[in-house]
Jmol script that loads the backbone (N, CA, C; Angstrom):
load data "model"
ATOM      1  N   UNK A   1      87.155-119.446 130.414  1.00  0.00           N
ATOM      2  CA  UNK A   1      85.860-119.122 130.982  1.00  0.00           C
ATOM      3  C   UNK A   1      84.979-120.360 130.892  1.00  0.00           C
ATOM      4  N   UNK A   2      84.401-120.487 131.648  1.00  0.00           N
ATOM      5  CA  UNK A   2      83.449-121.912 132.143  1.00  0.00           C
ATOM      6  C   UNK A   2      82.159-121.631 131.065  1.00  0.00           C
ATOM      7  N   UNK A   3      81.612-122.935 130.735  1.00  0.00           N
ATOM      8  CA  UNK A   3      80.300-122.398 129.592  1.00  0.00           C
ATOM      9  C   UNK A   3      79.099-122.083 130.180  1.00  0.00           C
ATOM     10  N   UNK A   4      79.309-122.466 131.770  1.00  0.00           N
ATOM     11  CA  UNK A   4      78.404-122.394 132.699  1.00  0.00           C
ATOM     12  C   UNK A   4      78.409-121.211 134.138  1.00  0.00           C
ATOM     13  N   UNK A   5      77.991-120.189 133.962  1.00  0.00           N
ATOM     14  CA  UNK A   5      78.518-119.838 135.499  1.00  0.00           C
ATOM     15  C   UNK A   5      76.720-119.356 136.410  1.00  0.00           C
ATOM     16  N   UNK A   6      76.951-119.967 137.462  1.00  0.00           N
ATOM     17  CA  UNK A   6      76.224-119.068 138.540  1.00  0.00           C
ATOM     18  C   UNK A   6      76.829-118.360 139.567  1.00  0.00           C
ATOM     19  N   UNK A   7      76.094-117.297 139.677  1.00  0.00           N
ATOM     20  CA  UNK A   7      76.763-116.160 140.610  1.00  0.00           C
ATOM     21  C   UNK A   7      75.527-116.678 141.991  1.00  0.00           C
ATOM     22  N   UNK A   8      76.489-116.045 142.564  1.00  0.00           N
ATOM     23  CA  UNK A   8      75.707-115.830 144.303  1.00  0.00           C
ATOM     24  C   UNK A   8      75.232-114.185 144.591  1.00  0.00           C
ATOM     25  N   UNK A   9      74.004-114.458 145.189  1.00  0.00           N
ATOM     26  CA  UNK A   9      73.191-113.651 145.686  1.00  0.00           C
ATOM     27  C   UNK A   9      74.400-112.524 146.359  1.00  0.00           C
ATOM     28  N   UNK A  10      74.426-111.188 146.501  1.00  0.00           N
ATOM     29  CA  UNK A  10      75.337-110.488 147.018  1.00  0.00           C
ATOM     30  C   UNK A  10      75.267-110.501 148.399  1.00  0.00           C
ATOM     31  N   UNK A  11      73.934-111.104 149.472  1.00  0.00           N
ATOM     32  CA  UNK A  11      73.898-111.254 150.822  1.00  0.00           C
ATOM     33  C   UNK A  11      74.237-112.620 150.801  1.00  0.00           C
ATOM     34  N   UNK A  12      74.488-113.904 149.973  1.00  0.00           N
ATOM     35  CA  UNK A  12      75.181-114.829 149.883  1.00  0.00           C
ATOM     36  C   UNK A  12      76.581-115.388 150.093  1.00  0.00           C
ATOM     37  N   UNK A  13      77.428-114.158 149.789  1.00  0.00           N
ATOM     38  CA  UNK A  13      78.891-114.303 149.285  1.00  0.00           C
ATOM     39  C   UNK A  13      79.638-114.454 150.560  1.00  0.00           C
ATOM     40  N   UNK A  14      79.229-113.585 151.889  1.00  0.00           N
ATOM     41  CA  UNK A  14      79.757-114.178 153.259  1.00  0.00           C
ATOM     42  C   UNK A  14      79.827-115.539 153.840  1.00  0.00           C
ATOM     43  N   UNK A  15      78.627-116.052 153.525  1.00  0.00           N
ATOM     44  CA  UNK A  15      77.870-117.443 154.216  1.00  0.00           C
ATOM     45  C   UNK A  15      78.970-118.421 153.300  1.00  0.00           C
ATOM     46  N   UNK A  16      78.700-118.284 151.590  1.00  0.00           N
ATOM     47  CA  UNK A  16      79.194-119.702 150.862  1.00  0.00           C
ATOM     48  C   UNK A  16      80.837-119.311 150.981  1.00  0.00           C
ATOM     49  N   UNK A  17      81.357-118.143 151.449  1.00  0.00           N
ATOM     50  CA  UNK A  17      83.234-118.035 151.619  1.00  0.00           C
ATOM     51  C   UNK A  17      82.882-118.626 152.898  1.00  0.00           C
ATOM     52  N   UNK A  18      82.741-118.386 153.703  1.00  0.00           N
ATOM     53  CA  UNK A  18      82.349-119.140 155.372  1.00  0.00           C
ATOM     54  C   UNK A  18      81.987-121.042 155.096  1.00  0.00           C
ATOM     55  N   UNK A  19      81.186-121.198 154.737  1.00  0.00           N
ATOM     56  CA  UNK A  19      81.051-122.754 154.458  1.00  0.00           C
ATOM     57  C   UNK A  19      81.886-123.100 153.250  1.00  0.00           C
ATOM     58  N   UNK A  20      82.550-122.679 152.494  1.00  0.00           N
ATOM     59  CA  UNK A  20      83.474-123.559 151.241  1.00  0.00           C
ATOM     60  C   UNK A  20      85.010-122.964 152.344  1.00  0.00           C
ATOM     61  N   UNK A  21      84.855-122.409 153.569  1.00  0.00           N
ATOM     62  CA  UNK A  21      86.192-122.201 153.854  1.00  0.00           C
ATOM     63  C   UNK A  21      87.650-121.669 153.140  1.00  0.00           C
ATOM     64  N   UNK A  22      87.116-120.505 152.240  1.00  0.00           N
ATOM     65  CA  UNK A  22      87.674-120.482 151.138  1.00  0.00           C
ATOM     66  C   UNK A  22      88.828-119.413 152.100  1.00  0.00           C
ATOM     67  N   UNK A  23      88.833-118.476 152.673  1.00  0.00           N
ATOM     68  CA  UNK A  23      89.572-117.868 153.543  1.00  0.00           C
ATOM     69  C   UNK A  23      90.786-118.868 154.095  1.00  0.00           C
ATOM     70  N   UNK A  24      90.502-120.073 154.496  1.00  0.00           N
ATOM     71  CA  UNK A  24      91.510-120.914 154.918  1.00  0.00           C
ATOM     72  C   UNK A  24      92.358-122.048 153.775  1.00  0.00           C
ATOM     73  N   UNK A  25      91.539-122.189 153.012  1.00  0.00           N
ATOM     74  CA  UNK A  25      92.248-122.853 151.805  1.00  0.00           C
ATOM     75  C   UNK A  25      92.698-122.281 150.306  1.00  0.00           C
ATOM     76  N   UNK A  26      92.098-120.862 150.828  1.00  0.00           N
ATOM     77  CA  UNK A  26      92.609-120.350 149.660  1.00  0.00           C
ATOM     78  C   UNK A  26      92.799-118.996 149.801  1.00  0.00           C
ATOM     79  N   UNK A  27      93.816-118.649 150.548  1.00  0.00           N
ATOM     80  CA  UNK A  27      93.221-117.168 151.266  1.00  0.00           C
ATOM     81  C   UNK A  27      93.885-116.336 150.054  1.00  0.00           C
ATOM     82  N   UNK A  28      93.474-114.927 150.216  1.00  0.00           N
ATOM     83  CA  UNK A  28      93.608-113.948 149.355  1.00  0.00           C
ATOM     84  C   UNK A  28      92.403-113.931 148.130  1.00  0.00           C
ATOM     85  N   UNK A  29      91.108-115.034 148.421  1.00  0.00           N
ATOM     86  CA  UNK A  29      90.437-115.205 147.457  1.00  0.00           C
ATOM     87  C   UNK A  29      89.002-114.969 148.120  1.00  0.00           C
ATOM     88  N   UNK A  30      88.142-114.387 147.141  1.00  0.00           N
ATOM     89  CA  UNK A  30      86.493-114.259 147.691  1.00  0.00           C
ATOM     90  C   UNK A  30      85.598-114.851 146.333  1.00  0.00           C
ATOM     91  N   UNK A  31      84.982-116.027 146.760  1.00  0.00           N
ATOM     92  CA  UNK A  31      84.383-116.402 145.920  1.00  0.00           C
ATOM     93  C   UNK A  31      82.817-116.025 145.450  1.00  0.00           C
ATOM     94  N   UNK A  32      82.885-115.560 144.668  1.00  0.00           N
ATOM     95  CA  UNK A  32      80.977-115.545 143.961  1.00  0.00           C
ATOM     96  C   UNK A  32      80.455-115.768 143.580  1.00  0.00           C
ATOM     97  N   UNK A  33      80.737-116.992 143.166  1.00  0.00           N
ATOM     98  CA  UNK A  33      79.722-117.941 142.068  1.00  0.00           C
ATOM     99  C   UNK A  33      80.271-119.687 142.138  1.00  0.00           C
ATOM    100  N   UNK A  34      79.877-120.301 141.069  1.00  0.00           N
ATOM    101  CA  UNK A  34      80.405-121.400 140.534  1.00  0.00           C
ATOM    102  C   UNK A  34      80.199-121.723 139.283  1.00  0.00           C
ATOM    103  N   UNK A  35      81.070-123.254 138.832  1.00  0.00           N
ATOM    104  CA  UNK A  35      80.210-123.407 137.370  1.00  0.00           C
ATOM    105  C   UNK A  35      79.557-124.422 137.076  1.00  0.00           C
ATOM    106  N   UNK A  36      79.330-124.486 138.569  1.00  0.00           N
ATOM    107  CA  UNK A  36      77.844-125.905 138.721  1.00  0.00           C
ATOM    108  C   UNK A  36      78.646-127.170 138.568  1.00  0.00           C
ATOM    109  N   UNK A  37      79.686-127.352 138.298  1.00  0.00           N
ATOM    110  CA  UNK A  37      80.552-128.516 138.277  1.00  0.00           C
ATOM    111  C   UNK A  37      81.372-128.592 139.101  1.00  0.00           C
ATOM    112  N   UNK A  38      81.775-127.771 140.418  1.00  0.00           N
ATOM    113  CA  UNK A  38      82.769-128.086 141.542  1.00  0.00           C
ATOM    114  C   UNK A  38      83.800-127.199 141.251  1.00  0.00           C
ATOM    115  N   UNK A  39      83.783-125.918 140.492  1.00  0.00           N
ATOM    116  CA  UNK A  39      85.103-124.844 140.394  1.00  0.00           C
ATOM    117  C   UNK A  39      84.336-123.777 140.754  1.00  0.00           C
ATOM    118  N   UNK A  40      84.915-122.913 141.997  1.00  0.00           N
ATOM    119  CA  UNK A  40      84.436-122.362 142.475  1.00  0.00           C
ATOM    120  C   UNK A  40      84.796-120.671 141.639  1.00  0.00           C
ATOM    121  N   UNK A  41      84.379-119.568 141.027  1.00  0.00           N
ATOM    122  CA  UNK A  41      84.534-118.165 140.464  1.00  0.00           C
ATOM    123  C   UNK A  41      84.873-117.635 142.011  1.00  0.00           C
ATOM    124  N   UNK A  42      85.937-116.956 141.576  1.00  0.00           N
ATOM    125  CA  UNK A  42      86.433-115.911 142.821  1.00  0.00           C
ATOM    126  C   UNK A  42      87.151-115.041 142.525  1.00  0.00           C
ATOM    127  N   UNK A  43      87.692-113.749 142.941  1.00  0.00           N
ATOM    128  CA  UNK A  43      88.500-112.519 142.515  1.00  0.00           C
ATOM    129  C   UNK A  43      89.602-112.795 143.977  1.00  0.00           C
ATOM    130  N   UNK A  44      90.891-112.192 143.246  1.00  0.00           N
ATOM    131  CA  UNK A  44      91.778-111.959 144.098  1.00  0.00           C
ATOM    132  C   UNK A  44      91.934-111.057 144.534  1.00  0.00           C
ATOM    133  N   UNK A  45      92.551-110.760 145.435  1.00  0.00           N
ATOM    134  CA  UNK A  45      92.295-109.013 146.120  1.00  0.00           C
ATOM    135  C   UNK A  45      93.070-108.036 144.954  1.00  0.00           C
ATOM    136  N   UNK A  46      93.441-108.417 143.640  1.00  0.00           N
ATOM    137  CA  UNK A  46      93.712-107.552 142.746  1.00  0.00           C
ATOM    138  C   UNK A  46      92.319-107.035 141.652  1.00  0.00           C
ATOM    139  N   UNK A  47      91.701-108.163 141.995  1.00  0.00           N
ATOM    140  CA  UNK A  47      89.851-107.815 141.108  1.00  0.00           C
ATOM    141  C   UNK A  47      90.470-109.069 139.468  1.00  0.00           C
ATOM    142  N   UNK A  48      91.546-109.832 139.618  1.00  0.00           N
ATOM    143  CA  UNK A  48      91.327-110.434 138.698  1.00  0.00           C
ATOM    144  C   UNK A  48      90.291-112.227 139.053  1.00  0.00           C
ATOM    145  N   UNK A  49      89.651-111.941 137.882  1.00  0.00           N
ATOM    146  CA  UNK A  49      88.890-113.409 137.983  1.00  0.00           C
ATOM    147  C   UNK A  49      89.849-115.085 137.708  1.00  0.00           C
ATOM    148  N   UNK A  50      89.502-115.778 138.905  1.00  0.00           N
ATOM    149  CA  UNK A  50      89.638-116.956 139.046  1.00  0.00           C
ATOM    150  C   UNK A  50      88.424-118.403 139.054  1.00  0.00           C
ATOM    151  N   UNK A  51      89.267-119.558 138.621  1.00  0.00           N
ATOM    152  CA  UNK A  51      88.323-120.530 138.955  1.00  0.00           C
ATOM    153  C   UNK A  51      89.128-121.024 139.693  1.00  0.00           C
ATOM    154  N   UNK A  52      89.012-122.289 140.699  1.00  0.00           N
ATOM    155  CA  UNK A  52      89.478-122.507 141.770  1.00  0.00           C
ATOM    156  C   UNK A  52      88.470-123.979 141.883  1.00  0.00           C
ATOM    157  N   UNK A  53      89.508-125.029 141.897  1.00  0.00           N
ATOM    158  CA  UNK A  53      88.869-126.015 142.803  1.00  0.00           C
ATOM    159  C   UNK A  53      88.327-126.443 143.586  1.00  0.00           C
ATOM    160  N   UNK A  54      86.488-126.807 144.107  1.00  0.00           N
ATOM    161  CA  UNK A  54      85.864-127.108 145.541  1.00  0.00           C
ATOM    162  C   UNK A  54      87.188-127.952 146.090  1.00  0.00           C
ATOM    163  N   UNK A  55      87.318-129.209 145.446  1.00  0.00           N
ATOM    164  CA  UNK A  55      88.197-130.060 146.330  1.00  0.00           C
ATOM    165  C   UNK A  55      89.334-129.813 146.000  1.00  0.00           C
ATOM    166  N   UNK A  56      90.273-129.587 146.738  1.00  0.00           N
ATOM    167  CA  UNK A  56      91.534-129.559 146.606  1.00  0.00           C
ATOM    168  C   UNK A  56      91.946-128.233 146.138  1.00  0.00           C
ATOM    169  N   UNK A  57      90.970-127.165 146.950  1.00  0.00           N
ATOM    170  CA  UNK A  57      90.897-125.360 147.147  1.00  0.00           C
ATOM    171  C   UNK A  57      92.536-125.247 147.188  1.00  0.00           C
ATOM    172  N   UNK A  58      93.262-124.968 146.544  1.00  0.00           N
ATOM    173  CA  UNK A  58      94.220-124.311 147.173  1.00  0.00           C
ATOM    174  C   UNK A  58      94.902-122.976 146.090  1.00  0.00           C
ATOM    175  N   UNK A  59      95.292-122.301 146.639  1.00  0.00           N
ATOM    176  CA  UNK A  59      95.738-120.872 145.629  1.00  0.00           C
ATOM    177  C   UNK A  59      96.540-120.998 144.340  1.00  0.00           C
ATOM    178  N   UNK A  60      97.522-122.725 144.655  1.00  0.00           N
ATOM    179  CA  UNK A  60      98.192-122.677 143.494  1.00  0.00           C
ATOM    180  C   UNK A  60      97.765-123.495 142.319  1.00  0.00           C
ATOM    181  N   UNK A  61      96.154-123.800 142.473  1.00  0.00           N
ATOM    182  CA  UNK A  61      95.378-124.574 141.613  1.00  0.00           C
ATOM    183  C   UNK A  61      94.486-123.608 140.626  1.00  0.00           C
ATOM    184  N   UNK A  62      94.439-122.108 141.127  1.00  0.00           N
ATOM    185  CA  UNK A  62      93.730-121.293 140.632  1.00  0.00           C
ATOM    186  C   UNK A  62      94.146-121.195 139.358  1.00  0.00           C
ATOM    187  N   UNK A  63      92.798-120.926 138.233  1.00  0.00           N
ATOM    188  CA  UNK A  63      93.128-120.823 137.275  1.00  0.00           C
ATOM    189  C   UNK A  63      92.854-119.085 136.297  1.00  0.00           C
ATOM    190  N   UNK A  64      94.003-118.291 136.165  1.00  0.00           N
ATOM    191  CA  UNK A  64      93.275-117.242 136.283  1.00  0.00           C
ATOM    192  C   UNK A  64      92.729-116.890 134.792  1.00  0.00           C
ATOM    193  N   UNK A  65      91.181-116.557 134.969  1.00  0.00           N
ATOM    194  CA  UNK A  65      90.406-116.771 133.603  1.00  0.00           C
ATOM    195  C   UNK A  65      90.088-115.548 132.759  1.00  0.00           C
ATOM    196  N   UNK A  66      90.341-113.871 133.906  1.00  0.00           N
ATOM    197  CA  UNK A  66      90.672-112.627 133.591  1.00  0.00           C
ATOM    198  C   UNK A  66      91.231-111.970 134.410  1.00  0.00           C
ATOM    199  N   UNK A  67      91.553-110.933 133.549  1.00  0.00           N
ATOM    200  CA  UNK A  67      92.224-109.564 134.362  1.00  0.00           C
ATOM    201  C   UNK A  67      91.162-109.097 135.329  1.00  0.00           C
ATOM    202  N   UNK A  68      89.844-108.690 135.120  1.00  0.00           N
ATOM    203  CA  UNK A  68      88.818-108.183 135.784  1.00  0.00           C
ATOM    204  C   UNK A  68      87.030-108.913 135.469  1.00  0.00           C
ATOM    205  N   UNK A  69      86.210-108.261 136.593  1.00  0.00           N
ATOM    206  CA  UNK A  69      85.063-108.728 136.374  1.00  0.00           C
ATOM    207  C   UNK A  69      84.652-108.189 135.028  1.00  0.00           C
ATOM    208  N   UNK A  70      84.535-106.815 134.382  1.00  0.00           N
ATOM    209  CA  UNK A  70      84.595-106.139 133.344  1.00  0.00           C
ATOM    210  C   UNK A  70      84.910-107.491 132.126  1.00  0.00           C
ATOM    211  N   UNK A  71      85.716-108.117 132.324  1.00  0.00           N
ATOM    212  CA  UNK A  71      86.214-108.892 130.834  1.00  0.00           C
ATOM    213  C   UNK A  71      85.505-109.804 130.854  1.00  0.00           C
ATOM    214  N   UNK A  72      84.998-110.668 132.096  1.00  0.00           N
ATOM    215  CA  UNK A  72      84.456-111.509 131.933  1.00  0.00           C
ATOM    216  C   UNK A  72      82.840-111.379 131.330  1.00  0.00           C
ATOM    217  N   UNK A  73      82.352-110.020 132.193  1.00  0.00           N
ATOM    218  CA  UNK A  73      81.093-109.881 132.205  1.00  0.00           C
ATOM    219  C   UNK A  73      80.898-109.531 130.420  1.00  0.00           C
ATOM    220  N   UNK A  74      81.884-109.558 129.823  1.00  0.00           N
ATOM    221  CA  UNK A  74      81.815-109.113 128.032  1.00  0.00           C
ATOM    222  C   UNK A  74      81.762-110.336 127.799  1.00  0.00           C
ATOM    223  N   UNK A  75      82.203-110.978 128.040  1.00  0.00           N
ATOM    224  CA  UNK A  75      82.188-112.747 127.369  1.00  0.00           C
ATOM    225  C   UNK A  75      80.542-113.096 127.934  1.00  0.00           C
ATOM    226  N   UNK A  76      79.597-112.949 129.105  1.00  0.00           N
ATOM    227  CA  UNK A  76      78.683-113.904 129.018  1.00  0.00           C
ATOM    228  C   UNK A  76      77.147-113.389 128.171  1.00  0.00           C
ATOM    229  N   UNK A  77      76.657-114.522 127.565  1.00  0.00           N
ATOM    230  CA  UNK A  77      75.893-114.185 127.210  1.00  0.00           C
ATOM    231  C   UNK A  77      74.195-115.171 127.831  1.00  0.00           C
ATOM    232  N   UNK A  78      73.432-114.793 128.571  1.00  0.00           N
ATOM    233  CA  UNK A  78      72.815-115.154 128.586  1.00  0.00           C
ATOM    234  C   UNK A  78      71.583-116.099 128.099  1.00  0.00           C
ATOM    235  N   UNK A  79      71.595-117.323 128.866  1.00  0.00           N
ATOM    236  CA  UNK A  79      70.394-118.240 128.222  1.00  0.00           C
ATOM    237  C   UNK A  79      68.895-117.990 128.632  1.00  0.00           C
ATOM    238  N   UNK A  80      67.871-118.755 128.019  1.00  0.00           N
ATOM    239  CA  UNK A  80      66.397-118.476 128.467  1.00  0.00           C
ATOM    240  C   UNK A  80      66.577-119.933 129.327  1.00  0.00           C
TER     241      UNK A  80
END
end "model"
wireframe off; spacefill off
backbone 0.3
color backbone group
């Protein structure tokens, strides 16, 4: 898990899969966030969480970081 994550706005998540082209370089993946450093957070059509490379997007670079959003969302803890 990244020490950093931002999520995308939920009317967001069409537009930044559409401009990171993530459908074509990484298909089977929908991305929703990042970790502000160029790895993009995305779920596979199974609901497990991935990080995933901006450059060099491809499916077999994914790194898978949980089973579900559920596990992850237990790991973060919010900063001020």
């Amino acid at each position: 898990m990244p020490g950093y994550v931002a999520l995308w706005n939920p009317d967001e998540i069409e537009a930044g899969n559409r401009d990171l082209q993530v459908a074509t370089y990484a298909p089977g993946f929908l991305g929703f966030g990042t970790d502000g450093g160029g790895e993009l957070l995305a779920f596979d059509e199974s609901g497990a969480v991935f990080m995933l490379p901006m450059i060099g997007m491809e499916p077999q670079f994914a790194n898978k970081i949980a089973d579900s959003w559920r596990e992850v969302a237990r790991r973060i803890t919010p900063h001020a």
